[in-house]
C-alpha positions in Angstrom: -0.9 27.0 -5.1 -3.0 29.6 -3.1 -6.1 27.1 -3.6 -4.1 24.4 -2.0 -2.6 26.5 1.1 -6.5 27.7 1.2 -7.4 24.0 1.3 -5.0 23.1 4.1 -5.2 25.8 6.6 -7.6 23.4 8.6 -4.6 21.5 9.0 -2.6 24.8 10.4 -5.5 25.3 12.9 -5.9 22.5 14.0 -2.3 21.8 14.8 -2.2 25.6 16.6 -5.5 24.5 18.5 -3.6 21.3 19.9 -0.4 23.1 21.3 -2.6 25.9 22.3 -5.0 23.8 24.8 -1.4 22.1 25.7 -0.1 25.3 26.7 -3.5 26.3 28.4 -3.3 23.3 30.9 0.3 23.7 31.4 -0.6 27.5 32.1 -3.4 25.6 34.6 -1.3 23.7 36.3 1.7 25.8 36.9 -1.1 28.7 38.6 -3.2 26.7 40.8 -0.1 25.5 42.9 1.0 29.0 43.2 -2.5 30.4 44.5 -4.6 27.2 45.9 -3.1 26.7 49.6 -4.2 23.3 49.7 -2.1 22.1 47.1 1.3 23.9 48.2 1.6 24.1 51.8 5.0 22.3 52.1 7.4 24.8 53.1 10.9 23.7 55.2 9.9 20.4 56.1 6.6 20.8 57.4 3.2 21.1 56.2 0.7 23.3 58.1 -2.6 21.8 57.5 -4.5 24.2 59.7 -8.1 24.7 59.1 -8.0 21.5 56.2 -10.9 19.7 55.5 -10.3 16.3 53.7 -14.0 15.7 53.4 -13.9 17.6 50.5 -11.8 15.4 48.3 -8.7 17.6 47.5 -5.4 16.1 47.3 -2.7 17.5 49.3 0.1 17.2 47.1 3.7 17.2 49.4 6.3 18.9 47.0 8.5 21.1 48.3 11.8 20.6 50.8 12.2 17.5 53.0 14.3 16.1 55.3 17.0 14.1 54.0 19.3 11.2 55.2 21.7 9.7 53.3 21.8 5.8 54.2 20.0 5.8 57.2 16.2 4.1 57.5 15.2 6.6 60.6 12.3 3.9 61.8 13.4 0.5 60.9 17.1 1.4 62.9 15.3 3.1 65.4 17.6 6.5 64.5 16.4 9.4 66.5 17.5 12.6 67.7 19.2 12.5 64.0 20.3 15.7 62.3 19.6 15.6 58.2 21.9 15.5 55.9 20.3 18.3 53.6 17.1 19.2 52.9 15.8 17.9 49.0 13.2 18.9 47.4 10.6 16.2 46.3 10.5 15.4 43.7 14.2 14.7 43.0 16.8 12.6 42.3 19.3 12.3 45.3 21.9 11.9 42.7 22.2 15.9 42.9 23.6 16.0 46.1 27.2 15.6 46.8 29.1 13.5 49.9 32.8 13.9 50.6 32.8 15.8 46.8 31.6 13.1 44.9 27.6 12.5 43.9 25.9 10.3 45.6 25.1 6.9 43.2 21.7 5.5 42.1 22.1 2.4 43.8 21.2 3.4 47.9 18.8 3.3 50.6 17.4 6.6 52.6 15.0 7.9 54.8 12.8 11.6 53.9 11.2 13.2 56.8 8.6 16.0 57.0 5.7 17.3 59.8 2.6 17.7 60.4 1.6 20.1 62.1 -1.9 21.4 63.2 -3.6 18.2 62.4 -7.6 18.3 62.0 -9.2 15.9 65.0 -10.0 12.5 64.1 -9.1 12.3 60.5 -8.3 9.8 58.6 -5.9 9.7 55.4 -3.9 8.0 52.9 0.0 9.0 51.9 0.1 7.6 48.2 3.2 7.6 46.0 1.6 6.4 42.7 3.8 4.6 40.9 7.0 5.4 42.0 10.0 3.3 40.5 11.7 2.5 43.9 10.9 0.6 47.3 9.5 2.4 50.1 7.8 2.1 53.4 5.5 4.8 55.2 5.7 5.8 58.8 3.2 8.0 61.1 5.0 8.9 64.2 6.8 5.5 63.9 4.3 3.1 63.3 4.2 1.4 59.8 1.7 2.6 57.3 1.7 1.3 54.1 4.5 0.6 51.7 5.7 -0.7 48.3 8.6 -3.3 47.7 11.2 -4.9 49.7 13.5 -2.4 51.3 16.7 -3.0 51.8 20.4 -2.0 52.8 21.4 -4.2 50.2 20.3 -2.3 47.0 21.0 -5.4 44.7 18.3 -7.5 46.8 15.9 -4.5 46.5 12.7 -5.5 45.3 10.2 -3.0 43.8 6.8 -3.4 43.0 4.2 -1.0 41.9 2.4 1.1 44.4 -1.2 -0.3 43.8 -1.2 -2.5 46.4 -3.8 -2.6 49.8 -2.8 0.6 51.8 -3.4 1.4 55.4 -5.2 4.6 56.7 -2.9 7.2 58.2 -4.4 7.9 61.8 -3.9 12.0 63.0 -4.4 11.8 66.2 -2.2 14.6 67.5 -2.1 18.1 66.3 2.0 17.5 65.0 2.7 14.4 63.9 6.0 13.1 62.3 5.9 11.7 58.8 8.9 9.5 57.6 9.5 7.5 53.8 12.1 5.3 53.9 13.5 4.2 50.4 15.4 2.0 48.6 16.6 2.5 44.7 18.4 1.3 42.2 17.5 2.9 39.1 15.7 5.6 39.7 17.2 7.3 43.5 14.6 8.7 45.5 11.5 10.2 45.9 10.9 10.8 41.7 7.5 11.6 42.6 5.7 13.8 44.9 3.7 11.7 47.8 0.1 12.9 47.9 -2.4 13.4 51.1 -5.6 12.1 50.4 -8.9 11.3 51.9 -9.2 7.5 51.7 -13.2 7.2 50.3 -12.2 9.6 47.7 -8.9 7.8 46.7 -10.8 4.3 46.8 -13.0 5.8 44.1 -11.0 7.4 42.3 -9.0 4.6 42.1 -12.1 2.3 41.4 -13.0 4.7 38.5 -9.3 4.9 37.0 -9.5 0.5 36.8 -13.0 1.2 34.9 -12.3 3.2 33.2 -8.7 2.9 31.8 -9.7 -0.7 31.4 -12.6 0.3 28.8 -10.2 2.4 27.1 -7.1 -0.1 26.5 -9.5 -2.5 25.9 -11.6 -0.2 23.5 -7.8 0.3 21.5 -6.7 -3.7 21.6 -10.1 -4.3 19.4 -9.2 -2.1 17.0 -6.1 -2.8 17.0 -6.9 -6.9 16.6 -9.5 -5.9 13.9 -6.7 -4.0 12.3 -4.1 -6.8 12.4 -6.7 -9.1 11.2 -7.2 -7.2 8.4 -4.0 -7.0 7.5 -3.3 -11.0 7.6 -7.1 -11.3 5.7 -6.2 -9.1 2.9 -2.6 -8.5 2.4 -2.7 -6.5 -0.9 -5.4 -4.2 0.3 -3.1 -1.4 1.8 -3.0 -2.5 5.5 0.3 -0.9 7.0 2.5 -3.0 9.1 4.1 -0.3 10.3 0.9 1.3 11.4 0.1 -1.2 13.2 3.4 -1.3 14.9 3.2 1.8 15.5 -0.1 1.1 17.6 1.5 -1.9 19.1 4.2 0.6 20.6 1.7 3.5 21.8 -0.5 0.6 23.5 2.7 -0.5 25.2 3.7 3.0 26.5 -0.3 3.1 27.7 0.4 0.3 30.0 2.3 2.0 32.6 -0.5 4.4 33.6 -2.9 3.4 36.1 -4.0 0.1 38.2 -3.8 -2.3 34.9 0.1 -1.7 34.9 0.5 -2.1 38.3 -0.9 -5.5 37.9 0.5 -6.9 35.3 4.5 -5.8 37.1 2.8 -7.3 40.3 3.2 -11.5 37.7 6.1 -10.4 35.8 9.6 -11.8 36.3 11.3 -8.1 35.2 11.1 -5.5 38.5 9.3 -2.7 38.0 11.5 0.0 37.8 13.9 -1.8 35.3 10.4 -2.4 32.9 10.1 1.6 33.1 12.4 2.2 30.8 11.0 0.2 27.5 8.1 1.6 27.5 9.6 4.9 27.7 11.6 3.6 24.7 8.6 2.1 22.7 7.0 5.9 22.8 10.1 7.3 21.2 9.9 4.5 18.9 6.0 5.0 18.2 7.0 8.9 17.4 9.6 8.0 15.5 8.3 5.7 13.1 5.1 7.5 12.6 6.5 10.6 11.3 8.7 8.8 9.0 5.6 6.0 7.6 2.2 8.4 7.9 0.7 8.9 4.3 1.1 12.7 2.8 -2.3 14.1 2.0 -1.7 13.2 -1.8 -0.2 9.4 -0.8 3.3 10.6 -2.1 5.9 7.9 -0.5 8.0 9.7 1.9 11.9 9.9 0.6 15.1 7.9 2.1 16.8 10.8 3.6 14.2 12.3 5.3 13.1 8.8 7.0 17.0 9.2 8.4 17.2 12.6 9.0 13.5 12.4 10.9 15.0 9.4 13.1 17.6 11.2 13.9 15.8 14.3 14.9 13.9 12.0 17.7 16.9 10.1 18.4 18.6 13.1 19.5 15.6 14.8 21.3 15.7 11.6 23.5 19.0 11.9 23.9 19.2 15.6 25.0 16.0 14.8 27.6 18.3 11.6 29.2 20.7 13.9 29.2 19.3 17.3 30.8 17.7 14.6 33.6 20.8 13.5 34.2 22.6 16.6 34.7 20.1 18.9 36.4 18.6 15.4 38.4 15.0 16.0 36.5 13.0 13.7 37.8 10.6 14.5 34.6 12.7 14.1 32.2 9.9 11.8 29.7 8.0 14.6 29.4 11.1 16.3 28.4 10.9 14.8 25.8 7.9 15.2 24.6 8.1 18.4 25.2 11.3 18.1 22.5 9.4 16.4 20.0 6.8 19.0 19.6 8.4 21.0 16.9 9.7 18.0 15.5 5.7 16.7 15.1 4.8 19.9 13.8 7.1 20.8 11.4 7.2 16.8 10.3 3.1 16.7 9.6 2.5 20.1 8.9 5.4 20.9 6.4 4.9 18.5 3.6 1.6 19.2 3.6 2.0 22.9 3.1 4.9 21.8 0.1 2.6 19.0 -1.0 1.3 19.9 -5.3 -1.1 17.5 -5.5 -5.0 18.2 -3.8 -5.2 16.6 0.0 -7.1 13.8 0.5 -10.4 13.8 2.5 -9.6 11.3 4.5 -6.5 12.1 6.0 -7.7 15.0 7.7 -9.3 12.2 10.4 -6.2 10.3 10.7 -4.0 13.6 11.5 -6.2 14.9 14.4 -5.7 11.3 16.0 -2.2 12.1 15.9 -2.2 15.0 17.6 -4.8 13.6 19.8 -2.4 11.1 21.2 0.4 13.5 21.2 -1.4 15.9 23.2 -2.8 12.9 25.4 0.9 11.9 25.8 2.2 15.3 27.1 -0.3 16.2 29.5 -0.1 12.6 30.8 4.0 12.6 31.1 3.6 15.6 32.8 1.0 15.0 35.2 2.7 11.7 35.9 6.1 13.7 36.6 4.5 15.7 39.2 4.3 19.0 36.7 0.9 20.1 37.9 -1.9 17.9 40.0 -3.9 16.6 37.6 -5.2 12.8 37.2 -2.8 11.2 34.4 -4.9 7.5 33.8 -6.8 8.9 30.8 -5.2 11.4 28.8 -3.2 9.2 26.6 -5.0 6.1 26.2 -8.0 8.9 25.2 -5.4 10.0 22.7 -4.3 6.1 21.9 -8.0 5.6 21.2 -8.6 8.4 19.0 -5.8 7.3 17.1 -6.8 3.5 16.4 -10.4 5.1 15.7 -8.8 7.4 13.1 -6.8 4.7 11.4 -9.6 2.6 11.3 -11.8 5.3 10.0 -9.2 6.5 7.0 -8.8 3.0 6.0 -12.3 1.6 5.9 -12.7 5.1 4.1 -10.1 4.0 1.5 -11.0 0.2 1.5 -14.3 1.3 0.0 -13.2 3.8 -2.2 -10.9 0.9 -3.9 -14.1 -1.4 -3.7 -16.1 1.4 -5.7 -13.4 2.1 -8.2 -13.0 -2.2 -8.6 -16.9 -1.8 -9.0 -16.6 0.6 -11.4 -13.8 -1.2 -13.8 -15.6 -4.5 -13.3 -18.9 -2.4 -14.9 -16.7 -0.6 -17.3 -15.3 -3.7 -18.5 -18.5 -5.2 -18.9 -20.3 -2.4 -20.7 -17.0 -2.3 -23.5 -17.6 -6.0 -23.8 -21.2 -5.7 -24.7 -20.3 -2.8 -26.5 -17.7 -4.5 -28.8 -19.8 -7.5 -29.4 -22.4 -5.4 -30.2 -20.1 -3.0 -32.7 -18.5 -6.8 -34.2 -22.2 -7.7 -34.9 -23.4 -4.3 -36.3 -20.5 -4.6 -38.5 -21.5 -8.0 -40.3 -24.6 -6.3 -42.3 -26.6 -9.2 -44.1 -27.0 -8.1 -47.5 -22.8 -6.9 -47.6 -22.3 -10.9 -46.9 -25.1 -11.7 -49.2 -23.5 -9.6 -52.3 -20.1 -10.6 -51.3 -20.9 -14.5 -51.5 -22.9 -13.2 -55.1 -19.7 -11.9 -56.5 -17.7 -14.9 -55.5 -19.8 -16.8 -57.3 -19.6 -14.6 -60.4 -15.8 -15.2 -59.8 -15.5 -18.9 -59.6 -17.1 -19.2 -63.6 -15.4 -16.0 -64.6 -11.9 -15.7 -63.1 -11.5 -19.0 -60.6 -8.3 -17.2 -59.4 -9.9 -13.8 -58.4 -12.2 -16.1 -56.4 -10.0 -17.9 -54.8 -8.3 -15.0 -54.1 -11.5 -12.9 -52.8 -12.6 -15.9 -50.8 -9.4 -15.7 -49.0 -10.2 -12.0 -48.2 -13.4 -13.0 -47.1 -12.6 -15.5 -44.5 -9.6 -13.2 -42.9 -12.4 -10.3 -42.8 -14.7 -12.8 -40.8 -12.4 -14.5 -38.6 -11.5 -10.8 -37.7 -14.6 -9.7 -36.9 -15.2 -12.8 -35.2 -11.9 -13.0 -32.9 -12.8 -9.2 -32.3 -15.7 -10.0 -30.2 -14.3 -12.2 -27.7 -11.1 -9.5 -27.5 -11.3 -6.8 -25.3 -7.2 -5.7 -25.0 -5.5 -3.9 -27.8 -3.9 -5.3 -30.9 -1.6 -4.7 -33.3 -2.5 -2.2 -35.9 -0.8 -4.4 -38.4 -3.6 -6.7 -37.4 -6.1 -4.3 -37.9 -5.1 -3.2 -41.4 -5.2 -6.6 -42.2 -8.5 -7.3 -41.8 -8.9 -3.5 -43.5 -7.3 -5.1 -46.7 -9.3 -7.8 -46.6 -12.6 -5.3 -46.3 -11.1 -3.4 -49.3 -10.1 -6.2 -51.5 -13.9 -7.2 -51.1 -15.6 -4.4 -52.1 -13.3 -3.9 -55.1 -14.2 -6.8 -56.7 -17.7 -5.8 -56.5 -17.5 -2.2 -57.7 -14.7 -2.4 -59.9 -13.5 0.5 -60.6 -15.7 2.9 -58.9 -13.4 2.2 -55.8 -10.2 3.3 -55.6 -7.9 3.0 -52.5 -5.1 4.9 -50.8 -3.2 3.6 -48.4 -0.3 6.0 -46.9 0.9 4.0 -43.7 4.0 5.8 -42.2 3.9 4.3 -38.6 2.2 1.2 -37.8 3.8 0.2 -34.4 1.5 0.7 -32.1 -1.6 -0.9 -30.3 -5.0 -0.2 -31.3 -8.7 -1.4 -29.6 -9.7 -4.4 -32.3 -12.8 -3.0 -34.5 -11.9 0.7 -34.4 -10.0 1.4 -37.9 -12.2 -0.8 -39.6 -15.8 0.4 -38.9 -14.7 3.8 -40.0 -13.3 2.7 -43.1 -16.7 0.3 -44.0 -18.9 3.6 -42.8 -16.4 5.7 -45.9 -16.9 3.3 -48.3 -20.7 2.2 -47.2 -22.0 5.6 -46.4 -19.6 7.7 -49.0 -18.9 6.3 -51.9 -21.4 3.2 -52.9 -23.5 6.1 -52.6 -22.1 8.1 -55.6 -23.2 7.4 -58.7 -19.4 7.7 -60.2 -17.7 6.1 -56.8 -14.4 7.7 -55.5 -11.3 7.3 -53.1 -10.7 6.4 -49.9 -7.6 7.0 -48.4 -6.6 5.4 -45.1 -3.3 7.4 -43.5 -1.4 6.9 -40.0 1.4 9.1 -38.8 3.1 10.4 -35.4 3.2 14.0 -34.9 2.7 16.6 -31.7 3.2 13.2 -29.2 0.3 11.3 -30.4 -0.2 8.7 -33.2 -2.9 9.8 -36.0 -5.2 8.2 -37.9 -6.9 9.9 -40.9 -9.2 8.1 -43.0 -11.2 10.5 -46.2 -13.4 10.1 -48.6 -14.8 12.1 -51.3 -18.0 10.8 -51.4 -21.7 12.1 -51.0 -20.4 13.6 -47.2 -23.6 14.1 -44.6 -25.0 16.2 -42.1 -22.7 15.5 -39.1 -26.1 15.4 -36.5 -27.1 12.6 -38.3 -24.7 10.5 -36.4 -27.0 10.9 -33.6 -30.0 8.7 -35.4 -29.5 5.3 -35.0 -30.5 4.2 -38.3 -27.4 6.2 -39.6 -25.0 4.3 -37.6 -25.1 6.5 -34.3 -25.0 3.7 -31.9 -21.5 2.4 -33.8 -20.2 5.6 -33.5 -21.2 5.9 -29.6 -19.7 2.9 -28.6 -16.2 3.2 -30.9 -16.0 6.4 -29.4 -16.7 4.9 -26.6 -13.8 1.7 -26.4 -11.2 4.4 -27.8 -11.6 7.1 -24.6 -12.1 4.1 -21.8 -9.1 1.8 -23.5 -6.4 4.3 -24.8 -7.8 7.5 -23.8 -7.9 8.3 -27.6 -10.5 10.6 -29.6 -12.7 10.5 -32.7 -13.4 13.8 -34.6 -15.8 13.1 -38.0 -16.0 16.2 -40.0 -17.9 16.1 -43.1 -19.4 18.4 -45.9 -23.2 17.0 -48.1 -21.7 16.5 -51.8 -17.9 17.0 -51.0 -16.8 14.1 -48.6 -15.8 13.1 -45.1 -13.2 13.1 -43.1 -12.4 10.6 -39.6 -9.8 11.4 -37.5 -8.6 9.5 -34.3 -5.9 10.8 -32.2 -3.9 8.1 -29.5 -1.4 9.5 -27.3 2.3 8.2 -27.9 2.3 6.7 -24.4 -1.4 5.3 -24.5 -0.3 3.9 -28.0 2.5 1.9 -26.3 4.7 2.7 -29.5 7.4 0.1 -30.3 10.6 0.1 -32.2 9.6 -2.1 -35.5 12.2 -5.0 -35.2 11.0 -5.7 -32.0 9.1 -9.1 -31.4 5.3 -8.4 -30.9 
């Protein structure tokens, strides 16, 4: 057991490494707001952007308090000299305000309103809301800017479309100037995400970059994941998970929502865009979900009934308790939430088992793990930098993650594809080799000169004792069509078939010694499976090599019990014995020995032990597992 926690503690590490460089950026991200002016200068509805310079690229990111009114659109009604509502912070949900002691709804229209004060001369800008789930229009010191949707009193007809559209440049040409967002919702109320200040060549290429790039990435993952799914229909029986590859399906669907490519697809489809939000939201959970419950254990032990259900559950409710805790404290974050949730869920769910797990990992699922917590970690960073958590560029975390995790899967199972290929290799030469080597053991067994003196004493017969002969050539045709059939056989047979053809052997060679041979047979279990040609051959070597050898002859004595959880077979002689190295001289019969050794280990996993003593006598032993003997009860129809 302390060998096999040794052996895992790369998975340990590299789990701890993941949530650590998680909790580094989060660290990151929460700092630099707090102590880089340029990102937090939005402080009671205005934003002091003395001594700014946008050449440089930095995004000015406008959370903090704005001002608020409640189903009023400031420019479009030509409201002025209006007094807010409340001040909100952005981002929010305007659901956590109150009128007349009830919240306000989802559904609604409203208008946000912050300054600008201390302008830089001359510059020119772009106020972006990436992505934001609701209709909205943009106007600098009333004139229209840019906007997203159709906004409208009327929040049924409210159209939203993603924010990726053509944008106008915001013009400061005064030192203050007033900037006003008017929206519309109906699913998700509000400024949800934080409006950003940008210079406009620097968001055009970062923009231009994100389509680039995130397009390479999704398209790198949809090849693997084709390849995958091709592989799967190709060769059904070769392991290919379906679930696997839903479980990619799912993760490239929740990739879709980051960046320019999502924005253009909702720009064709019939479904708005804030209403297709949510199942791709959902098809993450699923992804998690169905991962932790159908990724392999390091020693491929299935996963068990109840903790599929009880891990379902787990991420059930963590979605749950993130819907929730948005809903009550108006979060406008709350998918990171849960992701957030599902962190000790993921770690205890793929780092457990493999600390209970008895059997040794294997090496490739090492590979297949980190791409899980690649895309996990992918996954966080990009919920969060989507939800406004800390200014970071979202379009590549998680489809960097996605990818690593199709490369991974592809990796483990090309790994294990050619691992079976090597093992079918390996039987196919196995099987060949125990052919050759059973038609080569059949053929040893024939000698010449045992056919030629068993014909010779048949012939004797036929004048002498014509019913010994017909007798003895009945023997002799069983023992050849045995040793014939035996060559083309390669499974197991009865041992009542073997001791058959044993008979037959031994009924031969008394007729031509007389009595000089005499023969024991104690057979006390004989229902079990034996390789054809194994008994035999060891029973010919007794009687060839021990007693034709003694002037005087002697016994041989053929014995098979059960004992200790295996099945034995004994066969003795008392004959000349030999030197036991001499089995490794061909001429002595070596080879046969080599390959019956041979057939028993590869087809029953069974063992030969000769022991023998010059002038005493030998003795052959082979021991066959119960199980490998596939031992049946004796009425039963073989």
């Amino acid at each position: 057991m302390k060998a096999l926690r040794k052996e895992n503690k790369k998975y340990i590490w590299a789990a701890c490494l993941c949530f650590m460089i998680i909790g580094l950026v989060i660290f990151m991200g929460i700092w630099q707001p707090l102590h880089d002016p340029e990102i937090s200068r939005l402080e009671n509805s205005t934003v002091d952007l003395q001594g700014i310079d946008f050449d440089t690229g930095k995004p000015i990111i406008l959370k903090g308090e704005w001002e608020f009114f409640w189903q009023k659109l400031l420019v479009t009604d030509h409201l002025k000299d209006q007094e807010p509502d409340a001040l909100v912070q952005v981002p929010s949900y305007w659901t956590q305000l109150e009128q007349d002691g009830q919240a306000l709804p989802n559904e609604g229209y409203a208008s946000y309103r912050i300054r600008l004060v201390n302008c830089p001369p001359e510059a020119d800008v772009l106020v972006v809301v990436p992505n934001l789930p609701s209709a909205y229009r943009i106007f600098l010191n009333g004139q229209p800017v840019s906007g997203s949707g159709t906004v409208l009193k009327n929040p049924e007809s409210t159209e939203v479309f993603p924010s990726y559209i053509e944008m106008n440049t915001l013009p400061l040409r005064s030192s203050e100037c007033e900037l006003v967002i008017e929206v519309s919702s109906h699913v998700y109320p509000g400024l949800c995400l934080a409006p950003i200040l940008i210079d406009r060549s620097t968001y055009e290429q970062a923009a231009e970059r994100d389509i680039i790039f995130s397009s390479l990435l999704l398209g790198i993952a949809i090849v693997f994941i084709i390849f995958y799914a091709m592989d799967r229909m190709l060769k059904p029986k070769s392991g290919y998970s379906v679930t696997i590859l839903l479980v990619m399906i799912l993760f490239l669907l929740k990739s879709f929502y980051r960046g320019p490519i999502f924005s253009a697809f909702c720009f064709w489809s019939p479904i708005p865009y804030d209403y297709m939000l949510f199942p791709f939201h959902a098809a993450g959970v699923a992804a998690w979900g169905i991962l932790l419950c159908a990724n392999p254990k390091p020693s491929g032990v299935p996963r068990s009934k109840k903790r599929i259900v009880c891990v379902n559950l787990l991420v059930l409710g963590a979605y749950a308790i993130a819907v929730g805790i948005g809903l009550a404290f108006h979060i406008t974050w709350w998918w990171a939430l849960v992701d957030i949730l599902l962190a000790p869920i993921l770690f205890v769910g793929m780092v457990k088992p493999i600390l209970q797990d008895e059997h040794a990992p294997s090496p490739y699922f090492f590979p297949y793990y980190l791409g899980c917590l690649c895309v996990y970690a992918g996954c966080l960073l990009g919920d969060m930098a989507l939800g406004g958590l800390f200014p970071f560029d979202d379009s590549f975390a998680f489809q960097i993650g996605l990818v690593c995790l199709t490369i991974a899967i592809k990796y483990v199972d090309g790994k294990r594809l050619n691992a079976i290929q090597n093992e079918a290799l390996k039987v196919a030469e196995m099987r060949a080799e125990l052919q050759q080597a059973q038609t080569n053991l059949a053929l040893h067994q024939i000698q010449p000169h045992f056919l030629y003196n068993a014909l010779l004493a048949i012939k004797v017969l036929c004048r002498k004792d014509p019913e010994k002969a017909e007798k003895a050539v009945y023997d002799f045709s069983t023992y050849l069509r045995g040793n014939m059939d035996s060559i083309e056989s390669t499974e197991p047979i009865l041992f009542e078939e073997e001791l058959q053809n044993i008979r037959a052997y031994l009924n031969i060679e008394q007729m031509r010694f007389g009595e000089r041979l005499h023969v024991i047979l104690d057979i006390r279990c004989r229902n079990f499976m034996v390789p054809p040609l194994t008994v035999q051959p060891l029973v010919e070597n007794a009687v060839r090599h021990g007693i034709c050898k003694k002037i005087e002859g002697g016994t041989v004595s053929l014995c098979s019990y059960q004992k200790d959880g295996f099945v034995w077979i004994e066969i003795l002689d008392d004959g000349v014995g030999f030197d036991v190295e001499q089995l490794q001289s061909s001429s002595f019969g070596g080879v046969g020995i080599k390959n019956l050794r041979y057939r028993l280990e590869t087809l029953l996993k069974a063992k030969l032990e000769i022991q023998s003593e010059v002038g005493k006598g030998t003795k052959q032993v082979i021991q066959i597992p119960e199980q490998e003997a596939q031992l049946f009860d004796e009425d039963d129809d073989r």
